[in-house]
Backbone as a ProteinNet text record, in pm:
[ID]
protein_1_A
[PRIMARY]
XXXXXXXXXXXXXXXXXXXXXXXXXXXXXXXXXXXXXXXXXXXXXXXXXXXXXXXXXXXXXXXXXXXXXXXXXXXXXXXXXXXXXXXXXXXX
[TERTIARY]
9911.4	9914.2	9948.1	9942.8	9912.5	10110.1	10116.6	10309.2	10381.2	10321.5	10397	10335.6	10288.3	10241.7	10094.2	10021.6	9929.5	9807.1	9828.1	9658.5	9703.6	9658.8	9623.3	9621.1	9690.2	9641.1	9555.8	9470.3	9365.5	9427.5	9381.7	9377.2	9335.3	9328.3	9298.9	9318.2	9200.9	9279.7	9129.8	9182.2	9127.7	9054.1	8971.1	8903.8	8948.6	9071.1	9145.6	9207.3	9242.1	9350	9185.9	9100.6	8965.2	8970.5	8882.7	8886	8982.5	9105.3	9232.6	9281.5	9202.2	9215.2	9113.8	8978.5	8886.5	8929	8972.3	9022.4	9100.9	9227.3	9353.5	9263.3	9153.9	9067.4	9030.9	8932.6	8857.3	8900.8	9019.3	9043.1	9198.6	9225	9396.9	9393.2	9502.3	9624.7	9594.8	9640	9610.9	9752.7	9771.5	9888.2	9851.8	9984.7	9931.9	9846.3	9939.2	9831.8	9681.7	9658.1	9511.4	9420.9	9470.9	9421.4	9373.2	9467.8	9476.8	9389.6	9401.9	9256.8	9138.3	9093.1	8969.6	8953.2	9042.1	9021.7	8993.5	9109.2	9105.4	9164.3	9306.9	9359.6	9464.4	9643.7	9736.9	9724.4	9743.5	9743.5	9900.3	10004	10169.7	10180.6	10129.2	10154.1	10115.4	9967.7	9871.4	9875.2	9938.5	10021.9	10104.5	10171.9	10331.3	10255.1	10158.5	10089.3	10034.9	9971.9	9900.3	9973.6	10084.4	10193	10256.8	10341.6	10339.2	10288.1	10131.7	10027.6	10006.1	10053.3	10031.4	9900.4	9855.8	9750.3	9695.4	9823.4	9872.6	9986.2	10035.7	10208.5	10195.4	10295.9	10337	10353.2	10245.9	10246	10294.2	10351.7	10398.8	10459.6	10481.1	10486.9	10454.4	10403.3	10293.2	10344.2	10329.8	10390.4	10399.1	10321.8	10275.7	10412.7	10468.5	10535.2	10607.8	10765.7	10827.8	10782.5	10699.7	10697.3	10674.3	10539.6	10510.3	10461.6	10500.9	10452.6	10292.9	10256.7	10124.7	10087.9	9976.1	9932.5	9814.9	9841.7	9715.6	9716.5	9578.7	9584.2	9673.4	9682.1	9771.9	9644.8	9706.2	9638	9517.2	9658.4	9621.9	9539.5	9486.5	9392.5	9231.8	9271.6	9165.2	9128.1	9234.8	9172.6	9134	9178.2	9093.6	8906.7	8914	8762.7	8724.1	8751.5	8641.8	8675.1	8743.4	8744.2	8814.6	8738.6	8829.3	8940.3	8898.6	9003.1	8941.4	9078.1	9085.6	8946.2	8874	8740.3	8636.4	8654.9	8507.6	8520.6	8662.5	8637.4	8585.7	8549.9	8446.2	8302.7	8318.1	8187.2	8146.7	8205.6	8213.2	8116
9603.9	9511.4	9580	9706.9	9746.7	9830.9	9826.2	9831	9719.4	9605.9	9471.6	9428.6	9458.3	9440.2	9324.6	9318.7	9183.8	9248.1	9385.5	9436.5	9508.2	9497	9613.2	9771.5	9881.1	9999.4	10059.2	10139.7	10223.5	10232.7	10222.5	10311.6	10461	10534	10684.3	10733.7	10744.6	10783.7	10910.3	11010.2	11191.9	11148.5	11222.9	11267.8	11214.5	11327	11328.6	11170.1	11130.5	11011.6	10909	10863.5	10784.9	10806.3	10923.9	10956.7	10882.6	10942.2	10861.8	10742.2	10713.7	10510.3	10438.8	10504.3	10439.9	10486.8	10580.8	10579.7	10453	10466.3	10339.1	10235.9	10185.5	10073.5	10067.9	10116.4	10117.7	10105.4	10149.4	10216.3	10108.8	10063.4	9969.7	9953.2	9914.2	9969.9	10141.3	10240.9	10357.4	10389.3	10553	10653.7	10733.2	10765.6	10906.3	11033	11053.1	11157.9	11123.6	10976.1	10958.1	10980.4	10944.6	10954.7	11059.2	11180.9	11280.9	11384.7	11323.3	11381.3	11306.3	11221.2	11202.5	11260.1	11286.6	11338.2	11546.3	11575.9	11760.1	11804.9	11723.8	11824.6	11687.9	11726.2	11658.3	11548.8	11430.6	11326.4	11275.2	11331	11277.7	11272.2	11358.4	11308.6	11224.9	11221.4	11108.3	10977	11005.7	10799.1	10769.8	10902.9	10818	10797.3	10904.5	10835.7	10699.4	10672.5	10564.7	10435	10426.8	10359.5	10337.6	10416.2	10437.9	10364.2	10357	10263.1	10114.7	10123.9	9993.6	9949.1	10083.4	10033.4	10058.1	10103.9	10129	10110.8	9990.1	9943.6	9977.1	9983.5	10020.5	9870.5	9904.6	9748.6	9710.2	9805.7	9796.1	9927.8	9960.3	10121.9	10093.7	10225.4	10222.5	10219.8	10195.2	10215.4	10384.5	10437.4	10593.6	10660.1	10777.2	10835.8	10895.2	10851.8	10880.2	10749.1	10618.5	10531.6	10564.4	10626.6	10660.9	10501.9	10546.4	10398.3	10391.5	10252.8	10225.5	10177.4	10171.5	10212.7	10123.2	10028.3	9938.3	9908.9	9821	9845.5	9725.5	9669.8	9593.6	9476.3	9357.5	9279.6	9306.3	9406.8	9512.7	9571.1	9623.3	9732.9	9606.1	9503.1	9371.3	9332.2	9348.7	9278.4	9397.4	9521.8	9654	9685.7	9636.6	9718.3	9547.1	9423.4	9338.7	9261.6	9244.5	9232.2	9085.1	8956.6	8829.2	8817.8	8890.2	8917.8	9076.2	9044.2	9112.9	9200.1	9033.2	9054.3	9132.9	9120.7	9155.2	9328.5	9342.9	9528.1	9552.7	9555.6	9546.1	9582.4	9499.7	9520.9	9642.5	9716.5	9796.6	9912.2
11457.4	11346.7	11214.9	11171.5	11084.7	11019.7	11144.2	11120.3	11146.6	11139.7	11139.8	10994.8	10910.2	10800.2	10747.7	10880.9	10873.4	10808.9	10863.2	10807.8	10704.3	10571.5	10457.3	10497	10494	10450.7	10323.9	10408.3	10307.4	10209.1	10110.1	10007.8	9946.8	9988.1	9949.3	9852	9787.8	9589	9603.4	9578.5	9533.7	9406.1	9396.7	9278	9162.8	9106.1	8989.1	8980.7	9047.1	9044.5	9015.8	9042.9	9041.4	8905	8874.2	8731.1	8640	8669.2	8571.6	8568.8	8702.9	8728.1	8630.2	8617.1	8527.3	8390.1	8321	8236.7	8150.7	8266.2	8250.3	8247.6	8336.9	8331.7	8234.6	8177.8	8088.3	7929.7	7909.7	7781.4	7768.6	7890	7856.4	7774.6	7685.7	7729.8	7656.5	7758.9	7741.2	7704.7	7655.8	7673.8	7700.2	7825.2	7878.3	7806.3	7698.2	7618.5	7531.9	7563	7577	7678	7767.9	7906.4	7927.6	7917.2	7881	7819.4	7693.3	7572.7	7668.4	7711.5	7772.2	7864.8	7995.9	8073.5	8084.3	7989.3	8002.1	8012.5	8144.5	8158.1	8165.6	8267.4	8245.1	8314.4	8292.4	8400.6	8435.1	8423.5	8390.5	8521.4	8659	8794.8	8873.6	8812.3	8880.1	8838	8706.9	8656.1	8780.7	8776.5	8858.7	8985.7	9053.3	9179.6	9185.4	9076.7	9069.1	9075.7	8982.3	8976.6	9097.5	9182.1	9303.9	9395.9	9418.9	9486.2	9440.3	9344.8	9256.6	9189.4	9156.4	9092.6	8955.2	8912	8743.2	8725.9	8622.1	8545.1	8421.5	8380.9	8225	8161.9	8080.1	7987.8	7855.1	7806	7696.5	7654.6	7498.4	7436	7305.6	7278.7	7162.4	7047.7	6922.9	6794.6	6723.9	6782.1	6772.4	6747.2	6719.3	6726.8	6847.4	6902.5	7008.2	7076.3	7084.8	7148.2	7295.9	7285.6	7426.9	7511.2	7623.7	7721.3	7719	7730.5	7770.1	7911.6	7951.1	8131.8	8119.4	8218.9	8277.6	8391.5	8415.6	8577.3	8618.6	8779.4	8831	8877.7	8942.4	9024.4	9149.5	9179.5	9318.2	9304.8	9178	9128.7	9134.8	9059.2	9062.6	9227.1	9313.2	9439.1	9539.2	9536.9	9566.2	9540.9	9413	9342.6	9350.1	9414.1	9390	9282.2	9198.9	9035.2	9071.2	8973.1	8985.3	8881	8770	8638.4	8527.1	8497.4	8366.5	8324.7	8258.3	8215.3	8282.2	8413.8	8466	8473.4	8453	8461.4	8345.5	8279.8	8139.2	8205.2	8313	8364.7	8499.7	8498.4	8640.4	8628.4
[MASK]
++++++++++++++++++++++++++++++++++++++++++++++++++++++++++++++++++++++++++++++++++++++++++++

């Protein structure tokens, strides 16, 4: 079932990538080099992973200097962790 596409695959998200998912959660619309400053160290691979999985899109770009992109979570990210909207990740 699971190569005919009926059942869902896992999700598997590491450490670092969790971390940088609640970040993007928490803080949307983020930029990478916020994310970044909260986290320590670089997050520029673990966006594109995340992105990738679908569970971070680029939602805009910032007014900041160079117009860096902004990073939030997806639907996918809402029907993964439980979440009915937006709002309730506020609450996690």
């Amino acid at each position: 079932l699971t190569r005919l596409g009926h059942v869902p695959a896992a999700v598997r998200i590491s450490t670092p990538m969790m971390e940088t998912l609640a970040v993007v959660a928490y803080h949307q619309p983020v930029s990478r080099a916020n994310a970044e400053a909260v986290r320590g160290v670089g997050c520029g691979e673990i966006l594109r992973q995340l992105m990738e999985r679908d569970l971070v899109r680029i939602v805009g770009r910032s007014e900041e200097l160079g117009r860096p992109y902004l990073y939030g979570t997806t639907k996918r990210f809402l029907k993964i962790f439980g979440l009915k909207n937006e709002l309730d990740r506020h609450f996690i």
